[in-house]
N, C-alpha and C positions, 0 to 999 in steps of 0.2 A: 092438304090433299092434292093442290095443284101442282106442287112441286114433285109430288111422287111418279103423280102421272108422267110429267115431263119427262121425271128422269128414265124413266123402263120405253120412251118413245126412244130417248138418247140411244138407250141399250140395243135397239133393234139395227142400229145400223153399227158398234162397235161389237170388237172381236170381244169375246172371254179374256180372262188373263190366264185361264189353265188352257186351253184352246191356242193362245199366240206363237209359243216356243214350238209347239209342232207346224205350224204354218210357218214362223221365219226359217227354220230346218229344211221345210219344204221347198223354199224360196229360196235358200241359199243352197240347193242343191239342184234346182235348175237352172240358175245362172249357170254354177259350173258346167254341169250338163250341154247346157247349149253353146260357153264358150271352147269345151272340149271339141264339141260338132264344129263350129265354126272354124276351129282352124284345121278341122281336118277338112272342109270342103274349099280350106284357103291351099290347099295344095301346089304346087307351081312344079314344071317340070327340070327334073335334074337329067343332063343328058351327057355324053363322051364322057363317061368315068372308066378310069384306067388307075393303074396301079406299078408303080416301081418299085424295087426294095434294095438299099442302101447303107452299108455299115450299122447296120440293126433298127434301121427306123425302113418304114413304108408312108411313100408320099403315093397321097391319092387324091388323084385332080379329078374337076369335075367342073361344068358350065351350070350356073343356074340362072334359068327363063322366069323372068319377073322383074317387078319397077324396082329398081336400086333404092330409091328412097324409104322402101318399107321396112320392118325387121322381118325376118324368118326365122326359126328354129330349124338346124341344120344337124342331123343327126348320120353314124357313122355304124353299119352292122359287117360285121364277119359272117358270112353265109361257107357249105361246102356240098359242093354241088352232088356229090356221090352220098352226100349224108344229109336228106334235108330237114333232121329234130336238130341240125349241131347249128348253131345262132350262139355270135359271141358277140357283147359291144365292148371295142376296148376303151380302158381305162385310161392310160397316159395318151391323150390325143391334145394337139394345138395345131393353131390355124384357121381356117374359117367354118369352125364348127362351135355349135350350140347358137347363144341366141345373137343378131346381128344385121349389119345391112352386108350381107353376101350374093346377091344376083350379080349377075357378071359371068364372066367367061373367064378360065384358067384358074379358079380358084384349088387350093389346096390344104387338105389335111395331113399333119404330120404322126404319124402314130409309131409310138418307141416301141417296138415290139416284143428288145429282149425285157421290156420291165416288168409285162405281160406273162410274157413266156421266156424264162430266161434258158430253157434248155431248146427252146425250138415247137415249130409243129411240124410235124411230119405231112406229107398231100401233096400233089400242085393242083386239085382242083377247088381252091378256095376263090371266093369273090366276095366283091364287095358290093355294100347297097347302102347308097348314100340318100336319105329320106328332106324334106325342105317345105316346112310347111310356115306358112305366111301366119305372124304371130297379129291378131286383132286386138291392136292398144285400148281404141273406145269401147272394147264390153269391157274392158277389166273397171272403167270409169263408170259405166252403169250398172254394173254388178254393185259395187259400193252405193253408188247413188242411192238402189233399192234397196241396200239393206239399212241402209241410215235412213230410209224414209220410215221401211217397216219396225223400225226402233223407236222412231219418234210415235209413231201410229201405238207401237205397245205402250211406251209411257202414259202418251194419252190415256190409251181403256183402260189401264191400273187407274190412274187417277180418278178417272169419273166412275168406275166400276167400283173399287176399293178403297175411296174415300168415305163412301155412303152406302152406310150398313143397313137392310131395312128390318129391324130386328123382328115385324111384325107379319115377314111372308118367310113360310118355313122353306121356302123354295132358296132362300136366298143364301144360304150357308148348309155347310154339310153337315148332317146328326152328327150327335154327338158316339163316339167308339163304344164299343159295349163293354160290360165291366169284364173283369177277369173273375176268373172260376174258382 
């Protein structure tokens, strides 16, 4: 009998094993959660962005304010100022865009634009918005950390929950289905 007891004192402090998949769900979606926030308040300013267009490519330079040493996420939008639902990112872009150590001054994107558009865009009041947001290496390390803690943490209460049946509390298993008709 003493071991029973023990084991349902066990119980009061572990998770269920139907109960855990929704909590690590939960868990693995405020990590992301918060690393999405995080690098949006990791923002840094991008400043003198201009644009020249050149044998079918457009270079477009741009300073970015922040420690050279970190990475950023550097991203590249097509806006037009008479039209503001039209938002294009292009496609064929290289240079110092996407992810990277780009702070600095005079940095540049290359964007081939007849690959894009190989007939043209008609306008000239297009611009550009060049975005830079400081990418945070150590959540990606403790996003895993917790889910591999919360993994160990299930195995655990599978084990001492589902190893030990107590055939003798009807609380402890689910009836049985009802018959068919």
């Amino acid at each position: 009998m003493e071991g029973k007891i023990v084991m349902k004192s066990i119980n009061k402090f572990f998770i269920s094993p139907v109960k855990f998949p929704l909590m690590l769900i939960l868990i693995t979606v405020q990590a992301v959660f918060s690393q999405s926030v995080s690098n949006k308040s990791g923002e840094d300013n991008v400043e003198n962005v201009h644009y020249t267009v050149s044998n079918g490519k457009i270079l477009v330079s741009y300073d970015l304010l922040g420690n050279s040493d970190k990475l950023y996420n550097v991203s590249l939008t097509l806006r037009k100022a008479t039209n503001k639902s039209f938002v294009y990112i292009p496609k064929t872009v290289s240079g110092d865009i996407g992810e990277g150590h780009f702070a600095g001054k005079d940095k540049g994107i290359i964007w081939e634009i007849k690959n894009d558009f190989p007939d043209g865009i008609s306008g000239d009041d297009f611009y550009f918005i060049v975005q830079a947001a400081k990418v945070e290496e150590d959540t990606n390390i403790l996003m895993w950390t917790g889910i591999g803690i919360a993994a160990v943490a299930a195995a655990v209460t599978y084990l001492i929950t589902g190893s030990t049946k107590d055939t003798n509390n009807p609380k402890s298993s689910f009836p049985p289905p009802p018959g068919r008709p």
